[in-house]
C-alpha positions as CSV (number, residue, x, y, z in Angstrom):
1,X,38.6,-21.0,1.3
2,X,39.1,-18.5,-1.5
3,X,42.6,-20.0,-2.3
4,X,40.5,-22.6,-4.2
5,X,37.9,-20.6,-6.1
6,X,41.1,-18.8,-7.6
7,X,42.5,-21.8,-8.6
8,X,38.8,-22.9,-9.9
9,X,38.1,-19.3,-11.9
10,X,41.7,-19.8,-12.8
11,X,41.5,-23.3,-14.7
12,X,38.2,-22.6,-16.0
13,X,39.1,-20.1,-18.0
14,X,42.4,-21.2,-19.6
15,X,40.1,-24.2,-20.4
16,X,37.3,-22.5,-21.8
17,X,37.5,-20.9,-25.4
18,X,38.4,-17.4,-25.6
19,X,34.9,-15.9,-25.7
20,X,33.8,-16.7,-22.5
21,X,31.5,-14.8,-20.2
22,X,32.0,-14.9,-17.1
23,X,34.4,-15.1,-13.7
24,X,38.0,-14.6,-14.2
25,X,41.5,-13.5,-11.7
26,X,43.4,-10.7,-13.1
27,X,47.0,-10.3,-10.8
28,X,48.7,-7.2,-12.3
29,X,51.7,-5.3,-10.9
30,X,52.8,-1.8,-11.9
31,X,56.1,-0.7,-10.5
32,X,57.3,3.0,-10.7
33,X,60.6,4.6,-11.1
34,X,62.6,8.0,-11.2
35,X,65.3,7.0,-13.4
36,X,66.8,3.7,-11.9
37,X,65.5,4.4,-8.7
38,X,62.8,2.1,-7.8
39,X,60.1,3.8,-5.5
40,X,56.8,1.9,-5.2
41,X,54.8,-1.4,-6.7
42,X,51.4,-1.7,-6.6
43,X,50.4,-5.3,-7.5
44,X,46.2,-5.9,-7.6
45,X,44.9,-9.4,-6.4
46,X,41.0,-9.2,-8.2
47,X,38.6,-11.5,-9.0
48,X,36.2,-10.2,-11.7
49,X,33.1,-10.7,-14.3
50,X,33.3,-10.2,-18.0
51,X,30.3,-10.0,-20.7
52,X,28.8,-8.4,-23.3
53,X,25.7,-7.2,-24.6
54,X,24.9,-6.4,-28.2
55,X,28.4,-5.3,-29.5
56,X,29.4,-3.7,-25.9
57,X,32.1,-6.2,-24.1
58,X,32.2,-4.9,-20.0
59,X,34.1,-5.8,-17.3
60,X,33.8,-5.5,-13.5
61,X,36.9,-6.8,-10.8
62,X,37.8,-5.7,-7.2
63,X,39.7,-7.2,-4.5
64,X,42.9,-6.6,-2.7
65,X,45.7,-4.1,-3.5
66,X,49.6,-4.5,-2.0
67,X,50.9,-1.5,-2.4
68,X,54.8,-1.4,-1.3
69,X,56.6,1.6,-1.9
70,X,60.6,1.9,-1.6
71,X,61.7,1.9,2.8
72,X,57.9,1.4,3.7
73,X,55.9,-1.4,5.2
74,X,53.7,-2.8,2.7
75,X,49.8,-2.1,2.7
76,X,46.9,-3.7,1.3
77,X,43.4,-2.2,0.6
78,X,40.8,-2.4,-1.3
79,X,40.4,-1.4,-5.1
80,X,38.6,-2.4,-7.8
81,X,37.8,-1.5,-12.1
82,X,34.8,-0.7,-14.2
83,X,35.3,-1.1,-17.7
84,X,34.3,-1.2,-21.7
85,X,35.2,-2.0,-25.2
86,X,32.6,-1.1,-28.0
87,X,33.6,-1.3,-31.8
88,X,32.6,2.0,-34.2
89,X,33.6,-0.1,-37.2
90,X,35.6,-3.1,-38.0
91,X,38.9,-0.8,-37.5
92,X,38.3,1.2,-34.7
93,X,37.1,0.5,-31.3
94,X,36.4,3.0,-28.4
95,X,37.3,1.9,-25.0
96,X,36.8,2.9,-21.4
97,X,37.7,2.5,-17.0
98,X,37.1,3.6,-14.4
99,X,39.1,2.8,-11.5
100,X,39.3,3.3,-7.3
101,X,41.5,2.5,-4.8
102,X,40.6,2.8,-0.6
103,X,43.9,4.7,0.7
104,X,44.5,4.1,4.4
105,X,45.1,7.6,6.4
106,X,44.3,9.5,2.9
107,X,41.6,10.2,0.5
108,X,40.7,7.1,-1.8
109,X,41.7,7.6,-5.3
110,X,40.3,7.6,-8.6
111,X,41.4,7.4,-11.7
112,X,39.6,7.3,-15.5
113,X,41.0,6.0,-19.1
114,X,40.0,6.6,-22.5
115,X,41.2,5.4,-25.5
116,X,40.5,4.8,-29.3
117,X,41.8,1.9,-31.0
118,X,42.8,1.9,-34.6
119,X,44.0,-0.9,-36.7
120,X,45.0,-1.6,-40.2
């Protein structure tokens, strides 16, 4: 059943124009090494909602996490991301996430970003 709600928020919004509000997918995958050594991927599976209001653009997504690091079983759990743009000016823009992820057998994680955005 949720195979075909991806596909669904998946075509909607390479149809729809670029400032839509709404449902989207986001599949990301992050892999790490120590020089060529591969050790671990971590590849998120979330379904998510994007807005804005007044001059704020937010996001919200969650959903599965395979994480498969280098002579292990792969896991999945759950993780998900909090996030926001706002523009100072026409040049720079501040922007913001938060981030969790539920670790079997461990502590969950957390994680924050920060960034300012300059252009010229």
């Amino acid at each position: 059943m949720i195979k075909p709600l991806i596909f669904a928020a998946a075509a909607a919004s390479l149809a729809a124009p670029s400032a839509f509000a709404g449902p989207y997918v986001n599949v990301e995958t992050k892999a790490k090494y120590e020089g060529s050594d591969y050790k671990s991927r971590a590849t998120d599976l979330h379904v998510g909602y994007e807005n804005k209001l007044n001059n704020l653009a937010y996001y919200i997504q969650g959903g599965k996490t395979i994480n498969a690091a280098d002579g292990v079983d792969s896991e999945s759990n759950f993780s998900g991301k909090l996030g926001a743009k706002l523009p100072v000016t026409d040049k720079i823009k501040l922007n913001g996430e938060v981030s969790f992820a539920q670790v079997e057998d461990a502590d969950n994680t957390y994680g924050t970003k920060l960034g300012i955005k300059y252009s010229f």
